[in-house]
C-alpha positions in Angstrom: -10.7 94.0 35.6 -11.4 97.8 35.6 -15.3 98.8 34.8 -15.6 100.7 31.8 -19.0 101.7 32.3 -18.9 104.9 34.0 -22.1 107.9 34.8 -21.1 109.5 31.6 -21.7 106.7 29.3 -25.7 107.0 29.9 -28.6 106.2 32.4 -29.0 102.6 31.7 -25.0 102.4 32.1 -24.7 104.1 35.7 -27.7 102.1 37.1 -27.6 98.8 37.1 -29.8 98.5 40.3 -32.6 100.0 37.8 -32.1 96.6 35.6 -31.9 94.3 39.0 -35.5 95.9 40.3 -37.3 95.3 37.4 -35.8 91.6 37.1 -37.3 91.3 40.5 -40.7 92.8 39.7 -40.6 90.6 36.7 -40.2 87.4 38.4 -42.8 88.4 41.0 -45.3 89.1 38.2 -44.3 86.0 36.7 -45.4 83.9 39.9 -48.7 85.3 40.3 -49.0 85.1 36.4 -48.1 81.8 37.0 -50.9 81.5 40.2 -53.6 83.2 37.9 -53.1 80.8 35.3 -53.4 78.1 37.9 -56.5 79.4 39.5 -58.5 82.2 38.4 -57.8 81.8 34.4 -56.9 78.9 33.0 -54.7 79.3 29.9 -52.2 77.8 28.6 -50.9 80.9 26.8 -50.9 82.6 30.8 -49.0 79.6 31.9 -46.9 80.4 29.0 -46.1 83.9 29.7 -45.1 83.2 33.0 -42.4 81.0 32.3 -41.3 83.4 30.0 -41.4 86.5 32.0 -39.9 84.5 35.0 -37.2 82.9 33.2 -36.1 86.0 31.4 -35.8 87.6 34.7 -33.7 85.1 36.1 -31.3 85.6 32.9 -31.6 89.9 33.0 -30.0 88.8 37.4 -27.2 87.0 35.8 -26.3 89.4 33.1 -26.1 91.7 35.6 -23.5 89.7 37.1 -21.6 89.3 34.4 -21.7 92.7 33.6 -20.1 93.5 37.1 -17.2 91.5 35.8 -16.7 92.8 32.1 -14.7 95.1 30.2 -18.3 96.0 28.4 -20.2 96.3 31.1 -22.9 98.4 29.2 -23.1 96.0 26.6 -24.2 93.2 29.1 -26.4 95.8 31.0 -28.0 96.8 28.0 -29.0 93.5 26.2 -30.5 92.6 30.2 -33.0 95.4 29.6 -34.0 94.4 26.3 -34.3 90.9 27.4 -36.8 92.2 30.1 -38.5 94.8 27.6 -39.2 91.6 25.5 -40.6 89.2 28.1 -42.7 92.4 30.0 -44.4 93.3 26.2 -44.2 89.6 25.4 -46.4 88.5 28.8 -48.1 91.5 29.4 -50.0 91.1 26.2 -50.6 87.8 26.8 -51.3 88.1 29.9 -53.7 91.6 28.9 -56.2 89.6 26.4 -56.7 86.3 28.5 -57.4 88.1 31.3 -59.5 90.9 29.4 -60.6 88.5 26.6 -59.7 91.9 24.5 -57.1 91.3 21.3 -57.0 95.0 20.7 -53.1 94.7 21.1 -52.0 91.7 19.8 -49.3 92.8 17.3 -47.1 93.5 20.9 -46.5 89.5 21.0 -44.7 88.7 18.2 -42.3 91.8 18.9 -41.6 91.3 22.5 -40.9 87.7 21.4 -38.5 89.1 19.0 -37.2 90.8 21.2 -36.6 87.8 24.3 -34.8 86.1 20.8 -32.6 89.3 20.0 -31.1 89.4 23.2 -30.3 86.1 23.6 -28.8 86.4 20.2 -27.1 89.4 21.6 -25.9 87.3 24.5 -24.4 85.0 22.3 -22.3 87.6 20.3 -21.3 89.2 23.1 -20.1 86.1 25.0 -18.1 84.9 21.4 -16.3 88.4 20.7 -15.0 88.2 24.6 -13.4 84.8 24.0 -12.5 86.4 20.8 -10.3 89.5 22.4 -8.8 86.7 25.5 -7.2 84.8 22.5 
C-alpha cells in the first residue's frame, strides 16, 4: 500500500521517529515512575501514573506501526502523539504534586486524561472507517 504521508503534509507527518523517541522516553519515565512509587514515594496515584504513561507508550509504538501500513498514515501518527501528550500532562502532574506535595497545577489531570480517552476514541474511529472503505 502506497504511503500518503509525504514531507509536505507537515512536521508530525514526515517524522515519525519524532513520535517513536518520545514513546521510548515515555516508557522509560514510566519505569522509574513506577520505581519511585515503589521506593522513595509511596502513592498510589504515582503507581497510577506509571501504568498510564507506560501503557500509553506502548500503544503511541504500535500506532506507529500501523501507521507504516496505512493509507492515512498521518491520521494514525497524529492520534499517537496526542495519546502521548495525554499520558506525559496526565503523569507529569501527577507525578509533579506527589513528589513536590505542590497542587498548583492540578487542572492538567483531568485534561491529559481527556486527552489518553480522545485518542483512544480516535483509534477506534479510525480503525472503523478503514474497515469501512475495504467493504
Amino acid at each position: 500500500m502506497a504511503d500518503s504521508c509525504d514531507t509536505t503534509k507537515g512536521a508530525l507527518c514526515g517524522a515519525p521517529f519524532l513520535i517513536l523517541a518520545w514513546a521510548g522516553l515515555a516508557g522509560a519515565a514510566g519505569v522509574a515512575l513506577a520505581a519511585a512509587a515503589s521506593h522513595k514515594y509511596p502513592s498510589a496515584s504515582l503507581a497510577t501514573a506509571a501504568t498510564m504513561l507506560t501503557l500509553h507508550a506502548a500503544g503511541a509504538v504500535a500506532l506507529i506501526a500501523v501507521a507504516s501500513r496505512t493509507a492515512r498514515s498521518c491520521l494514525w501518527q497524529a492520534v499517537a502523539a496526542l495519546m502521548l501528550a495525554g499520558a506525559s500532562i496526565f503523569s507529569g502532574q501527577i507525578a509533579y504534586h506527589t513528589i513536590f506535595d505542590d497542587a498548583s497545577f492540578q487542572m492538567l489531570t483531568p485534561i491529559g486524561g481527556t486527552l489518553m480517552i480522545v485518542s483512544w476514541l480516535v483509534v477506534t474511529l479510525l480503525a472503523l472507517m478503514g474497515a469501512w472503505r475495504r467493504g
